[in-house]
N, C-alpha and C positions, 0 to 999 in steps of 0.2 A: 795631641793628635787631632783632638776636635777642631782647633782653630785651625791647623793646616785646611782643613777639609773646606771651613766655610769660606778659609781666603777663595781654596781654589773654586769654589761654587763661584763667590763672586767675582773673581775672576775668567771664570768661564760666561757666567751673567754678560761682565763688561764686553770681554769680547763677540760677545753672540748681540747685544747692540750696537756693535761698531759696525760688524757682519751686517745689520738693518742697515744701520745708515748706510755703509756701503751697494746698497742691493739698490738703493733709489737712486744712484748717482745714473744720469743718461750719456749718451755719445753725442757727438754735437752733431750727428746728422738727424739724429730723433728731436736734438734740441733745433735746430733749424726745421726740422719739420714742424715740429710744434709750432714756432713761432710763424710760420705762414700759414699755420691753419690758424693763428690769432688774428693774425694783419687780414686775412681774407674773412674772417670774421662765421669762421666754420666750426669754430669748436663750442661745446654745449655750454649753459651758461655756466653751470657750477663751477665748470673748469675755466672758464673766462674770467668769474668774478674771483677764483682763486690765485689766477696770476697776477689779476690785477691789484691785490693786495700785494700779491710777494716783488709787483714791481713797486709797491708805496713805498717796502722796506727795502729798497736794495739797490740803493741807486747807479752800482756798475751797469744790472741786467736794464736798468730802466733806460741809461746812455747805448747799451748795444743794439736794443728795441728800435732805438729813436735812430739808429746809424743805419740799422735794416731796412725802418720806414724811407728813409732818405736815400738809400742806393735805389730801391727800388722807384722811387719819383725821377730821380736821375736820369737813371735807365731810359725810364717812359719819356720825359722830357727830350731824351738824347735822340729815341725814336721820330718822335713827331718834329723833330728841328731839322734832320740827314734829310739832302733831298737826293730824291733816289737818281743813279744814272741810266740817261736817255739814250746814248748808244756805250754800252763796254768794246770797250776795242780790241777785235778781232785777232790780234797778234798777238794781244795779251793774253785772249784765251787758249789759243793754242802752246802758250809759253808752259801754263799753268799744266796745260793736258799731259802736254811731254813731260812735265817736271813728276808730276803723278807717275806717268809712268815709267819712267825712269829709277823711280823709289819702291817699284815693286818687284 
C-alpha cells in the first residue's frame, strides 16, 4: 500500500511539473509582442540578454527573428520606393464610395 501511495505522489509530482511547464507556454501574440519590443530594443536588459541566449540555442526562433527583422525592412523599403499618386481619379473615387455604400 505504501508504494502505491509514493507512485501516486510522484505521479502527482510529475504532473504538477508538466502543469509548470505548461503555464510558461505564450500565445503568439504575446510572442509577437515580445519580439517587437526586442527588435525595437525596449525590453530591460536581463530580458534581452535572456533571449539572446535562448536565440544561441534554438536555431528555429533564431531563423523566425531574422524573417521578422526582414519583413519589417521590406515593409519600410516597400514605403520609401511607392511613389505616391499626384491626381486619383475622380471616377474611381466615387466607384469606391458607392461600392461602400452599397455593402452597408
Amino acid at each position: 500500500m505504501k508504494i502505491g501511495k509514493e507512485n501516486a505522489s510522484n505521479n502527482t509530482l510529475s504532473s504538477k511539473q508538466n502543469m509548470d511547464n505548461t503555464l510558461t507556454m505564450i500565445t503568439s501574440d504575446q510572442a509577437d509582442s515580445f519580439i517587437y519590443s526586442f527588435h525595437a530594443g525596449v525590453l530591460p536588459l536581463t530580458k534581452k540578454l535572456k533571449f539572446l541566449l535562448y536565440l544561441a540555442l534554438n536555431r528555429e526562433c533564431r531563423h523566425y527573428v531574422r524573417s521578422y527583422k526582414n519583413t519589417i525592412r521590406i515593409t519600410k523599403d516597400g514605403y520609401r520606393t511607392a511613389s505616391p499618386i499626384e491626381k486619383f481619379p475622380k471616377k474611381l473615387l466615387q466607384i469606391i464610395i458607392n461600392s461602400q455604400k452599397s455593402n452597408k
